[in-house]
C-alpha positions as CSV (number, residue, x, y, z in Angstrom):
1,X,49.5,-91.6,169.2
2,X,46.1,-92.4,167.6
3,X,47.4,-96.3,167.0
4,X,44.9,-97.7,170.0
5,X,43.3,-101.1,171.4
6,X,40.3,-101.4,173.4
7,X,37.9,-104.2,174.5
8,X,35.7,-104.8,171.6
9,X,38.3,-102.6,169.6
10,X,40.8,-104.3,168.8
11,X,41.6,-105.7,172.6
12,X,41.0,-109.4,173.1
13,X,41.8,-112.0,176.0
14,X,43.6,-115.2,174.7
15,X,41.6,-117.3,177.7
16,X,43.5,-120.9,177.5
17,X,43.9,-120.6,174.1
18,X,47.2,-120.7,172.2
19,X,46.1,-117.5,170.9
20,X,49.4,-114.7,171.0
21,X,50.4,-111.7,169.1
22,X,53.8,-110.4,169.1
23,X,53.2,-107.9,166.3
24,X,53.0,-104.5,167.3
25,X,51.8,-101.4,165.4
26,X,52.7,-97.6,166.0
27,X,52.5,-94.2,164.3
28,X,55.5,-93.4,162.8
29,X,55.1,-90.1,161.1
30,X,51.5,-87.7,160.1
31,X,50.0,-90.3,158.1
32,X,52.7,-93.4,158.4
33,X,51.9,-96.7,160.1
34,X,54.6,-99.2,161.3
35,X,53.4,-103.1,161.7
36,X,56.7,-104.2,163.9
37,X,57.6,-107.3,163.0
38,X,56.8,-110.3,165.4
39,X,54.2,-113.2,165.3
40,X,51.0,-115.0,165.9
41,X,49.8,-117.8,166.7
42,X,46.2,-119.0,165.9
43,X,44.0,-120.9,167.9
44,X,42.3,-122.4,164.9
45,X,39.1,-121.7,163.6
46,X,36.1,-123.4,165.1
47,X,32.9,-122.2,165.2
48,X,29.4,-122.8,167.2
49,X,26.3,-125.0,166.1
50,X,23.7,-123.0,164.8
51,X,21.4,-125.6,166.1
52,X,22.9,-127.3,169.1
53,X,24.8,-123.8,170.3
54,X,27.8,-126.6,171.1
55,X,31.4,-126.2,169.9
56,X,32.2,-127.5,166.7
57,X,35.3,-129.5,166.2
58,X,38.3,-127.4,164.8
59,X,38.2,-127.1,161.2
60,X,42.3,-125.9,160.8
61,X,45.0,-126.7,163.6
62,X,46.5,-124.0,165.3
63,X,49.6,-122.5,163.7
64,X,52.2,-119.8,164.2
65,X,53.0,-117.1,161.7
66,X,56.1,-114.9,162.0
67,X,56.1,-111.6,160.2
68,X,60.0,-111.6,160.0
69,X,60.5,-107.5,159.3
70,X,58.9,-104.6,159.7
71,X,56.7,-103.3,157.2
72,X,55.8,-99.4,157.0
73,X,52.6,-98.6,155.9
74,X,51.8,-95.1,154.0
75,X,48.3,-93.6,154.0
76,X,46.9,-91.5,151.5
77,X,43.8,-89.7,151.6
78,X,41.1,-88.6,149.0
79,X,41.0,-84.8,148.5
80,X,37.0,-85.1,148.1
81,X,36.1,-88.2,149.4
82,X,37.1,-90.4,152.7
83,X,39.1,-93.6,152.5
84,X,38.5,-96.7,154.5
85,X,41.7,-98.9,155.4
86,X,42.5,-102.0,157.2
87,X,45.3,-104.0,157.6
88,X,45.6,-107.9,157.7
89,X,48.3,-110.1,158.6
90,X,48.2,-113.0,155.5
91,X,50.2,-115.9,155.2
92,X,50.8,-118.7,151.9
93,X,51.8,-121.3,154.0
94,X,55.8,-120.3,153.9
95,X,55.9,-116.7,153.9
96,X,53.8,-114.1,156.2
97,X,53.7,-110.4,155.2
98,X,50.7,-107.4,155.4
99,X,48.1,-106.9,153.4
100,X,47.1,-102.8,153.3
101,X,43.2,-102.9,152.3
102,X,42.6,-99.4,151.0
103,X,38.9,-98.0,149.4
104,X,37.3,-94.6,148.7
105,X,34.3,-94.7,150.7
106,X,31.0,-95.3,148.8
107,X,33.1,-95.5,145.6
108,X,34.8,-98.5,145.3
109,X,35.1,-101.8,147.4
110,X,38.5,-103.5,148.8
111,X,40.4,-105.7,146.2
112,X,41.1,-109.2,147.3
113,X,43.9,-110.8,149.0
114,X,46.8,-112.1,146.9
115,X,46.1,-115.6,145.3
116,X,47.4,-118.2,146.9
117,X,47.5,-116.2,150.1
118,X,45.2,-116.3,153.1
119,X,44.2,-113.7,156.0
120,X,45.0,-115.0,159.3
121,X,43.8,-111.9,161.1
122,X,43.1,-108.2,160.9
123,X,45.9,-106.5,162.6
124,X,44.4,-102.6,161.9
125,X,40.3,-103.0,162.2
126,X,38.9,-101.0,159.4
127,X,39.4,-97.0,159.6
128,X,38.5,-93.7,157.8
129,X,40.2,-91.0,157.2
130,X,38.1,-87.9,156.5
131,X,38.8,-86.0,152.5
132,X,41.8,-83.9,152.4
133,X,43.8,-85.9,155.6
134,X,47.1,-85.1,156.1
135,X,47.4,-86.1,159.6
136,X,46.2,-89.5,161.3
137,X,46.4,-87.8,165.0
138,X,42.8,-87.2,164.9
139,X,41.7,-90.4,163.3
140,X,40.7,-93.4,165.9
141,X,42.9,-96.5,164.4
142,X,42.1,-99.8,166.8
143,X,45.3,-102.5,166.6
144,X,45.2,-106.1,167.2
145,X,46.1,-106.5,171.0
146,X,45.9,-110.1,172.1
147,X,46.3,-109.9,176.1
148,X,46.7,-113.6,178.1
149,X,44.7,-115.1,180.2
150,X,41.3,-113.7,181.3
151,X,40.1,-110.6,182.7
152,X,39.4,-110.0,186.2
153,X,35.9,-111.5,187.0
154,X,33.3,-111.0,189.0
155,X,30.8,-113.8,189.1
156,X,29.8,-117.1,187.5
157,X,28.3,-115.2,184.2
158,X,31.6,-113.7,183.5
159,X,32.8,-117.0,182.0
160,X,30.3,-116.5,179.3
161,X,31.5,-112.8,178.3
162,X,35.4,-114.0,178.3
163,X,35.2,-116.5,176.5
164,X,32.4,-115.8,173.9
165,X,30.7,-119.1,175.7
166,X,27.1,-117.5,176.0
């Protein structure tokens, strides 16, 4: 199954955050993804001081979206060229669904989320299949895998690496 997460891929530690994921995504036939329904909940955004390097205050209050069914994705390929997808989880304030980003590689560029609706997090992290595709076993695809807590550490300086502090 070629639907993966790894640290820096896709695998992140929520730390004391509120940060969850409940949504799960699999391979589900040669060139079929499945984003299993589930939800997330957001820690926010907040971002660091370009001057002071200090936390920022949080510009949006956490929230928690719930993708309420499944929602099978179908890849296509390009018989000459390779396509790039991703896939984000997006919200409009009442409703949560996917959003399939899909582009011919060098050719064209992704078309924008739906108005009125806003990404709340990739969910697939952007992959290519090669022209002429017809099976995704080959193809690295990373998934959104939000794991709680903190890794194991080793010393004082992990603090820094686990939570993005340094």
């Amino acid at each position: 199954m070629p639907v993966t997460s790894w640290v820096g891929r896709g695998q992140i530690w929520a730390g004391d955050t509120p940060l969850a994921c409940t949504i799960a995504i699999e391979q589900t036939g040669p060139m079929q993804v499945t984003v299993r329904a589930g939800s997330f909940a957001t820690t926010g955004q907040r971002r660091r001081s370009r001057t002071t390097k200090e936390w920022e205050p949080w510009i949006e209050a956490p929230v928690t979206v719930t993708l309420a069914a499944d929602r099978v994705v179908d890849l296509t390929s390009d018989p000459a060229h390779p396509v790039a997808y991703g896939v984000d989880l997006i919200s409009d304030g009442m409703q949560t669904d996917v959003f399939v980003k899909r582009r011919v590689v060098g050719g064209e560029k992704y078309r924008d989320t739906p108005a009125g609706w806003t990404t709340v997090h990739a969910l697939l992290f952007e992959f290519t299949l090669p022209p002429a595709c017809a099976d995704v076993n080959a193809v690295d695809i990373f998934a959104l895998t939000v794991l709680p807590g903190f890794p194991p550490g080793t010393g004082p300086a992990d603090w820094s690496q686990q939570t993005g502090g340094g």
